[in-house]
C-alpha positions in Angstrom: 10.3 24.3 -7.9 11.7 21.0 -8.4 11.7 20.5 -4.8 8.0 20.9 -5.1 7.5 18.7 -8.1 9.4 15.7 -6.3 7.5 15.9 -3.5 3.8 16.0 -5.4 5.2 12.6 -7.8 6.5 11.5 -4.6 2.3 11.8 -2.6 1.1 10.8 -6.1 3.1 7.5 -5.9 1.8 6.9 -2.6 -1.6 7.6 -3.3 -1.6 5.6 -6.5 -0.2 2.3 -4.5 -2.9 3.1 -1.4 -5.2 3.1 -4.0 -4.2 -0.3 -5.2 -5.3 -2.1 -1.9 -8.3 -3.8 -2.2 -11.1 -3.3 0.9 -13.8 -5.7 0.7 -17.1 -3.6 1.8 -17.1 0.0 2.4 -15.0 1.5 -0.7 -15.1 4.6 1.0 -10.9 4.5 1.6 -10.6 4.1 -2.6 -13.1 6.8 -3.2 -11.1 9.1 -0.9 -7.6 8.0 -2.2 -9.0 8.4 -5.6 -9.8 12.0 -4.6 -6.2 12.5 -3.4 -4.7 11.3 -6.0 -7.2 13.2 -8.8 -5.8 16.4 -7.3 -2.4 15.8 -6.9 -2.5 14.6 -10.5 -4.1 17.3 -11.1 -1.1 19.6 -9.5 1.6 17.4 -11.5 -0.3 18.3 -14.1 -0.1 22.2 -13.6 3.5 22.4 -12.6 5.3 20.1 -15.8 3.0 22.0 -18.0 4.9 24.6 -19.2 8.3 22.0 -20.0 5.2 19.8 -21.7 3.8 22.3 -23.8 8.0 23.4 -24.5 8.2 20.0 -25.8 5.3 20.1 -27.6 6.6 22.8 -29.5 10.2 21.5 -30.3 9.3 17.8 -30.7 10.5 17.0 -34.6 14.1 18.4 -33.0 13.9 16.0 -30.3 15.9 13.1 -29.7 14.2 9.7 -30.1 14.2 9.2 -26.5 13.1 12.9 -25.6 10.0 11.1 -27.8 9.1 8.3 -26.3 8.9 10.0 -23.2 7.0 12.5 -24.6 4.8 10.2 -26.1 4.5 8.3 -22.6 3.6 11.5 -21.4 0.9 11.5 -23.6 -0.7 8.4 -22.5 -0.2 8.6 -19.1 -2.5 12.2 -19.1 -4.7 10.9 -21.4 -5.5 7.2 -19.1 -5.2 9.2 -16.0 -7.7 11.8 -17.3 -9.7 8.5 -18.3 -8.9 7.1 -15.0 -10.4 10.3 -12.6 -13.6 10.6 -14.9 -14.9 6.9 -14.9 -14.3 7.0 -11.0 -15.9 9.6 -10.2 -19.1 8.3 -12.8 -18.3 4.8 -11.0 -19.1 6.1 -7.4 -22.5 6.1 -7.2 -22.3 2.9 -8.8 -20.0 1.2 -5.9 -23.5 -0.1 -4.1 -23.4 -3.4 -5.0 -22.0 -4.9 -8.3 -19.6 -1.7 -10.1 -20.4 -2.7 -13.2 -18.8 -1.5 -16.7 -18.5 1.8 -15.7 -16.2 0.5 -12.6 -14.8 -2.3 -14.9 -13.1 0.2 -17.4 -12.0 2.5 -14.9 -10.2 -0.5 -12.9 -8.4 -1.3 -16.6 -7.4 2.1 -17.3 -5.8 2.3 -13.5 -3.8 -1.2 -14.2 -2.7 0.7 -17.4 -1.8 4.5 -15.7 0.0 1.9 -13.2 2.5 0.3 -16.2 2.7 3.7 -17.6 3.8 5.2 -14.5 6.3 2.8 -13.8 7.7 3.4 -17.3 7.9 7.2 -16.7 9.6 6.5 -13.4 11.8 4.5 -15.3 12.5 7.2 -17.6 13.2 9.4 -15.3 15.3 6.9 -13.0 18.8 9.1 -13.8 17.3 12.4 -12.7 15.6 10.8 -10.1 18.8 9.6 -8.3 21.0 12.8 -9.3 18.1 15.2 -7.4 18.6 12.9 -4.3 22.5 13.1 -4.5 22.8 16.8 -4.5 20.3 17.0 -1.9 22.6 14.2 0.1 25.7 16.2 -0.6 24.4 19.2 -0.1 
């Protein structure tokens, strides 16, 4: 399973940066990276969220930093969530000039960018011990 779970962050990560490039004229590349990256977010989603809803459950026992990554947790569903529904309300908007709709959903993405690289950070120690024991292994 965690084999799994690294290598959906892992096609997430990849998907978010692709989705980062900017094409001048056809956004037909972003709408389809979107769209990869909406379901694999979407998978992330379904195999932490048992351990989420475990934390949810224990949290005023938590350790401060158990918290804040909890609470990063938080944000990071909720913009992503954000994120997938003003794209997908944005693409038929895409003809032309994006307008607000396309505006807020390019802030939230800058936003679920800075939180994801927090909740890598976060995770930086188990991160490198997976890859060790797979190195050693």
């Amino acid at each position: 399973m965690k084999t799994a779970k690294i290598i959906v962050d892992v096609f997430m990560l990849f998907f978010i940066i692709l989705s980062v490039i900017r094409w001048d004229g056809d956004p037909t590349f972003h709408i389809a990276v979107g769209v990869g990256c909406s379901l694999f977010f979407l998978i992330h989603l379904s195999l932490n969220l048992k351990p989420f809803l475990a934390m949810t459950r224990k949290l005023r026992k938590l350790k401060i930093i158990i918290k804040l990554q909890y609470i990063v947790d938080v944000l990071l569903i909720i913009v992503w969530i954000t994120v997938i529904i003003t794209g997908f309300i944005a693409i038929p908007f895409y003809i032309g000039d994006i307008g607000r709709i396309g505006r807020l959903h390019g802030v939230f993405a800058r936003v679920g960018c800075g939180l994801s690289v927090i909740h890598l950070l976060q995770h930086l120690k188990q991160i490198i011990s997976y890859f060790k024991r797979r190195k050693s292994a």
